[in-house]
C-alpha positions as CSV (number, residue, x, y, z in Angstrom):
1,X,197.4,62.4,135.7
2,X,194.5,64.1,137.2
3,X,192.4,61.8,139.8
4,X,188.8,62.4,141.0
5,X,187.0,60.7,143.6
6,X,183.5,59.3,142.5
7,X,180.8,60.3,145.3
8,X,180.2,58.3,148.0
9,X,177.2,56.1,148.0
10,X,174.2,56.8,149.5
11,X,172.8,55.1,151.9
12,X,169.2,53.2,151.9
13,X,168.7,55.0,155.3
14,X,170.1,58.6,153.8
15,X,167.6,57.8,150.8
16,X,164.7,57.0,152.8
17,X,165.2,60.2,155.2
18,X,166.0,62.7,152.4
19,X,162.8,61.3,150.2
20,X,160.8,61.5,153.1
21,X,161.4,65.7,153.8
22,X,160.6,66.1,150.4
23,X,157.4,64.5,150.6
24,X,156.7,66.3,153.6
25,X,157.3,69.2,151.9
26,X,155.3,68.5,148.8
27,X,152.2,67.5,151.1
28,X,152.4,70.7,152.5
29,X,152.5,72.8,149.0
30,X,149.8,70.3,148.3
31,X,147.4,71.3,151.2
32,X,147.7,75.2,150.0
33,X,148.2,75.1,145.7
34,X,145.6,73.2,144.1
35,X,147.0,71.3,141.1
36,X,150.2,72.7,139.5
37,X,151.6,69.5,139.8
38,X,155.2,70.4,137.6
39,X,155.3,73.9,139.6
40,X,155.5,71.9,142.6
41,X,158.5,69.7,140.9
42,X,160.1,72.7,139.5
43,X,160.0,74.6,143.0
44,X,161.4,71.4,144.8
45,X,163.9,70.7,142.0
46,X,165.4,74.7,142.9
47,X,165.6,73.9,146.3
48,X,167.2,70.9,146.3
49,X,169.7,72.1,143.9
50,X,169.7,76.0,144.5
51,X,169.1,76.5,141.3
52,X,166.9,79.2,140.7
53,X,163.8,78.9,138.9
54,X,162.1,81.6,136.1
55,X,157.9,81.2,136.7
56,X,155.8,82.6,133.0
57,X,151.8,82.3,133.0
58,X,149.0,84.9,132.8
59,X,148.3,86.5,136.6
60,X,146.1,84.9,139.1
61,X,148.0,81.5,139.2
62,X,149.1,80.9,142.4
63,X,153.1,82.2,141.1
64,X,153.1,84.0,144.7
65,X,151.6,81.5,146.5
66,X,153.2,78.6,145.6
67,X,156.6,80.2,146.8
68,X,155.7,81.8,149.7
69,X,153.9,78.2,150.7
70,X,157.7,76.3,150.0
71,X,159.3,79.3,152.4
72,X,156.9,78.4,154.8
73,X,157.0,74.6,154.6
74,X,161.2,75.1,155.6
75,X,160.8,77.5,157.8
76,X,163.0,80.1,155.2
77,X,163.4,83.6,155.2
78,X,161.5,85.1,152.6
79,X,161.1,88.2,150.8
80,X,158.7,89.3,147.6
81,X,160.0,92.4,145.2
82,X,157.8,94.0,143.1
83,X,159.6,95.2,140.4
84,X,158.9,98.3,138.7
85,X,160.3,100.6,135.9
86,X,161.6,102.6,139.1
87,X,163.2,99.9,141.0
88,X,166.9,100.8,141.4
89,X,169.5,98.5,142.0
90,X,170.3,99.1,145.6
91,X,166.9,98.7,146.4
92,X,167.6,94.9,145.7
93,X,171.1,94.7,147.1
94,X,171.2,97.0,149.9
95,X,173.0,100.4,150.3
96,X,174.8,102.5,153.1
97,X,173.0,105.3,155.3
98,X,174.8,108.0,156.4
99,X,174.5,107.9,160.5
100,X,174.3,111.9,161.2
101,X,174.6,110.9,165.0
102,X,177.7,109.0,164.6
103,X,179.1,110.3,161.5
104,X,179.5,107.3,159.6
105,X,177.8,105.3,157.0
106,X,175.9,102.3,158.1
107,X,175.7,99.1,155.8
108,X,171.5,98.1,155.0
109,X,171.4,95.1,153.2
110,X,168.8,94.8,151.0
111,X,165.3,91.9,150.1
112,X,168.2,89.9,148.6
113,X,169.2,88.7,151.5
114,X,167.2,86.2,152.2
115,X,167.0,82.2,151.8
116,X,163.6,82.7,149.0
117,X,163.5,85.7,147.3
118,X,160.7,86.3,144.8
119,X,160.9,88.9,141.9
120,X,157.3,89.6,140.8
121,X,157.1,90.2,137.4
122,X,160.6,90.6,136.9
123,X,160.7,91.9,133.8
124,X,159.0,95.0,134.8
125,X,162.4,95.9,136.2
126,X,165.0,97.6,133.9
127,X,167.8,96.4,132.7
128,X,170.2,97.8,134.8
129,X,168.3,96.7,137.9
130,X,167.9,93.3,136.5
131,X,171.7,92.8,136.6
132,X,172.1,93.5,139.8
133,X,170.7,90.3,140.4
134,X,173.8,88.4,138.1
135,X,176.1,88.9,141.4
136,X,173.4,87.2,143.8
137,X,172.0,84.4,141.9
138,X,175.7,83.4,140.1
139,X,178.2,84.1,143.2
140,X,175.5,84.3,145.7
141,X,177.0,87.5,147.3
142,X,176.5,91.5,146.9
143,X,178.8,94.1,147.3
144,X,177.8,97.3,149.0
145,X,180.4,100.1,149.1
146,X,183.4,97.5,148.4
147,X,182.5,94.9,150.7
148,X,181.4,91.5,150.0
149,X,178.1,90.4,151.7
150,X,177.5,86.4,151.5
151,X,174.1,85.5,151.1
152,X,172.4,83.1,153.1
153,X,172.2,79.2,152.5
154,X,170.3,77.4,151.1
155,X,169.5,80.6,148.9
156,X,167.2,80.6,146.0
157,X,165.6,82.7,143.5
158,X,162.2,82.6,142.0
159,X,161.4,85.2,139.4
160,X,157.9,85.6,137.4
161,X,157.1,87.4,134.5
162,X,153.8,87.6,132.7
163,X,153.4,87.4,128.9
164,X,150.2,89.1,128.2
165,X,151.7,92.8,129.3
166,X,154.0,93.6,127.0
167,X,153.8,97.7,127.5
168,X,156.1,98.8,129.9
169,X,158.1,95.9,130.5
170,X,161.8,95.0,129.5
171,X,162.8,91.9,127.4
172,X,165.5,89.9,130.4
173,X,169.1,89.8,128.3
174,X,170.4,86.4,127.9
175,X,172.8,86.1,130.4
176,X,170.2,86.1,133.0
177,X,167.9,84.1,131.3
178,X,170.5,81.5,131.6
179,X,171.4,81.8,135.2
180,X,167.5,80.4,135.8
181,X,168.2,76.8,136.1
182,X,164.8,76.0,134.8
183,X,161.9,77.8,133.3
184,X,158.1,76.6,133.8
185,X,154.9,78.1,132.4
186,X,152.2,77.3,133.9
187,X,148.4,76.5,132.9
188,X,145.3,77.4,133.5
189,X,143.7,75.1,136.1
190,X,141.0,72.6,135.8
191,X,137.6,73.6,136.2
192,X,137.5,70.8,139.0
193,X,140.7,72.6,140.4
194,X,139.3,76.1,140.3
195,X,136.4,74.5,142.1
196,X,138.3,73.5,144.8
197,X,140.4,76.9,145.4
198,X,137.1,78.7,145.7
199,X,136.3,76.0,148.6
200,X,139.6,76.4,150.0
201,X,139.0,79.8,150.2
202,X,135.6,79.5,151.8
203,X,137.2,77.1,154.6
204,X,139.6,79.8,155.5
205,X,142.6,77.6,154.3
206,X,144.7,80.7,153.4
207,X,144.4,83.1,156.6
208,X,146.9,83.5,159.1
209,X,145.4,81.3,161.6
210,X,145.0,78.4,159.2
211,X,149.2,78.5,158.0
212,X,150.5,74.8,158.6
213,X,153.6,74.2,160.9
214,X,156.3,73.6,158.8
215,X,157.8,70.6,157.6
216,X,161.7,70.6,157.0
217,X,164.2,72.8,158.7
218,X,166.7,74.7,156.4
219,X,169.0,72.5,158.2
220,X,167.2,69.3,156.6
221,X,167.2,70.8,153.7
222,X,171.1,71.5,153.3
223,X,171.3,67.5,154.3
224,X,169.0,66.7,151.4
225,X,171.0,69.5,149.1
226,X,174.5,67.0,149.8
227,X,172.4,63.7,149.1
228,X,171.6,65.2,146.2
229,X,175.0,66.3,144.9
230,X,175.8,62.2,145.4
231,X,173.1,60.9,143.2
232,X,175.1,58.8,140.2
233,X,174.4,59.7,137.1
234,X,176.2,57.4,134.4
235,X,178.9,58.3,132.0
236,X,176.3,57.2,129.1
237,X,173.6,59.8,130.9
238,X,176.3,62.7,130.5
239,X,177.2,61.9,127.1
240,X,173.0,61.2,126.2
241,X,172.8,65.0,128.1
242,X,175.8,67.0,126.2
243,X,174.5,64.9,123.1
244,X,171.3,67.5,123.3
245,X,172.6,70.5,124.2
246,X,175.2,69.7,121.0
247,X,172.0,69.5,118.7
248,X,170.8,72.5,119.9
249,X,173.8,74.4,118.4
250,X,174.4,72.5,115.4
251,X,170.5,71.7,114.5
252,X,170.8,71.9,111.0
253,X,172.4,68.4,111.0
254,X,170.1,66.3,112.9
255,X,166.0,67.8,113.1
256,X,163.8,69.4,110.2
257,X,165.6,72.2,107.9
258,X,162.8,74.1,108.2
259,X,162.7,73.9,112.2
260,X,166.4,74.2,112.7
261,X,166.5,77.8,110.7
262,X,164.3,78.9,113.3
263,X,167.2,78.8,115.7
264,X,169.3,81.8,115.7
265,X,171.2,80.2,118.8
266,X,171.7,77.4,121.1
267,X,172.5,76.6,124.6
268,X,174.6,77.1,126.3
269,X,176.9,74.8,128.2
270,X,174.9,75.7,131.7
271,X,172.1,74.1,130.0
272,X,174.4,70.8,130.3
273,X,174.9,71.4,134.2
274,X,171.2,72.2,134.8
275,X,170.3,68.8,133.3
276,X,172.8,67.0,135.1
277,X,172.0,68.8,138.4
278,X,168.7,68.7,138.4
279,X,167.7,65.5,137.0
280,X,169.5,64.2,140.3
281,X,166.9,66.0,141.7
282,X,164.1,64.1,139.9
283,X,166.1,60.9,140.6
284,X,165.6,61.6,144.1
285,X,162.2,62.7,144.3
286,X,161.0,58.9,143.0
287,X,163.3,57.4,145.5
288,X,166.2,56.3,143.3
289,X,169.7,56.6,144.0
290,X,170.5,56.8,139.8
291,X,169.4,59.0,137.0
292,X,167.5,57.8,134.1
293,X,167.1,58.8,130.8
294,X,163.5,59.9,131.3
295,X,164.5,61.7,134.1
296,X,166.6,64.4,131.5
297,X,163.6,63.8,128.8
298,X,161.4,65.2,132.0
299,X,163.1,68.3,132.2
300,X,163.7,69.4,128.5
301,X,161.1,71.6,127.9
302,X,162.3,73.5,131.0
303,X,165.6,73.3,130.4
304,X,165.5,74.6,127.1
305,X,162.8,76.6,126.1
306,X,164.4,79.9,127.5
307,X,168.2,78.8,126.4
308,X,167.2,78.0,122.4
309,X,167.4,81.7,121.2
310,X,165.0,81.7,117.9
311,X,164.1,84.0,115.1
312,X,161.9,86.8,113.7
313,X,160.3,83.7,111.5
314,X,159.3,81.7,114.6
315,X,157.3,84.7,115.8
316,X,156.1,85.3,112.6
317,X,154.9,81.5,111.8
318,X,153.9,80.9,115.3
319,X,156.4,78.5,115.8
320,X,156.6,77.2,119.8
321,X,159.8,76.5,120.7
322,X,158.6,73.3,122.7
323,X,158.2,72.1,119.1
324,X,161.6,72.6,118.3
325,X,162.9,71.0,121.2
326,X,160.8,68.3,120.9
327,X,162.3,67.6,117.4
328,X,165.7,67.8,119.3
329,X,164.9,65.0,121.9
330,X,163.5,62.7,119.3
331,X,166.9,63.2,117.0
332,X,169.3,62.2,120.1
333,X,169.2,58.5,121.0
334,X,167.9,57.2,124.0
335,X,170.9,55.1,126.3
């Protein structure tokens, strides 16, 4: 019979140390972003995991600045692609040069390597340059010429797309839709908060001169990445967690008729592992050792809302999937 070892405890101490580089980290984001209190979550959620998070809002809402200030605040390498309808694939990965002088090809690796990469308005790209991202973000390597190239770690990816421009821009297939761990979109800002990034940007907060030393090393940050990984999350937790994802495929049986035929299909089983993984997270960042149940309620919407695969009808009855999964959460019960 097959054994497994449970995780070993963590430590008040560990605990203490890994909460406190977190907080660090979110004070820094905090001293640049204004508001966007669940993009900050979401971002330090992806880095603690490596799970790579998909960013949707209107332009102008700090999508860019938000990850470059997390790159900074670790002290990563980081690298922004703007994709385009002409973006080819090796322009992401890296390709080989032919050396004239020594008659050989030389390997350039590509913006990909990097430990935070950011893919402006992803879709943008085409499709074909779009999977050449599947390697990276699922086996966190590229291949250039037939040879393997490990990325660096911690390595993550944060991708935007904006839904207002539709012309010129290519739908993302499925299967990298559900590679992102977690997919936010954001809100306008307060008129208080919009306030205050004009005076930010008054005080000279965002030159050069004023960037903050940072606050975790990636080295930290690979600690806090094991703690993480050790969280407990109980039996009953799993079983509330696959009881969801379940719903979402047999719908039908458990929410409204007339909201379950709006789901064509439903997630998938990484849906189940990005709950689990990143509720840990979320566990962590309020200094417990254990998930919770509202920890996984915290993280449906972006868990969900780009894994549930919906109808013509929704669109056409301006339907939201939040809506939908709402109805799913209130059909599962609560351990």
């Amino acid at each position: 019979m097959l054994q497994t070892t449970a995780p070993a405890r963590i430590e008040p101490a560990e605990l203490a140390l890994a909460q406190q580089i977190m907080g660090d980290i979110s004070r820094s984001f905090e001293a640049k972003v204004v508001g966007q209190k669940r993009l900050r979550e979401s971002l330090l959620i992806g880095l603690m995991t490596g799970g790579h998070i998909l960013l949707e809002s209107v332009p102008g809402l700090a999508k860019t600045t938000a990850a470059q200030t997390v790159a900074d605040a670790v002290s990563a390498d980081f690298r922004r692609i703007q994709c385009t309808p002409d973006l080819l694939p090796s322009d992401i990965a890296g390709t080989q040069i032919y050396d004239a002088a020594k008659g050989t090809f030389v390997t350039q690796l590509g913006p990909v390597h990097a430990n935070i990469v950011l893919l402006d308005e992803i879709n943008r790209s085409s499709a074909k340059t779009q999977s050449a991202m599947l390697e990276a973000m699922q086996e966190r390597q590229t291949t250039i010429g037939g040879v393997v190239y490990r990325l660096p770690s911690p390595f993550l990816v944060l991708a935007t797309q904006n839904p207002i421009e539709q012309e010129g821009t290519y739908v993302l297939p499925e299967a990298q839709m559900d590679r992102f761990m977690l997919k936010d979109v954001l809100d306008y800002p307060t008129p208080a908060e919009e306030a205050e990034v004009i005076r930010r940007i008054d005080a000279g907060i965002f030159t050069e001169e004023q960037r903050p030393a940072a606050a975790a090393s990636l080295g930290a940050i690979s600690e806090v990445q094991e703690v993480v990984r050790r969280v407990y999350i109980d039996p009953a937790i799993v079983r509330y967690i696959v009881g969801l994802v379940y719903v979402t495929r047999n719908a039908a049986q458990y929410i409204d008729a007339r909201l379950a035929g709006f789901i064509e299909f439903g997630a998938s089983p990484r849906a189940s592992i990005a709950f689990s993984q990143a509720a840990r997270a979320v566990a962590l960042l309020n200094g417990r050792d254990h998930v919770i149940p509202e920890d996984v309620k915290s993280l449906a919407h972006r868990v969900f809302r780009h894994r549930l695969i919906l109808g013509f009808e929704a669109v056409a009855e301006q339907v939201r999937v939040e809506t939908i999964i709402d109805a799913i959460v209130a059909s599962v019960q609560t351990p």
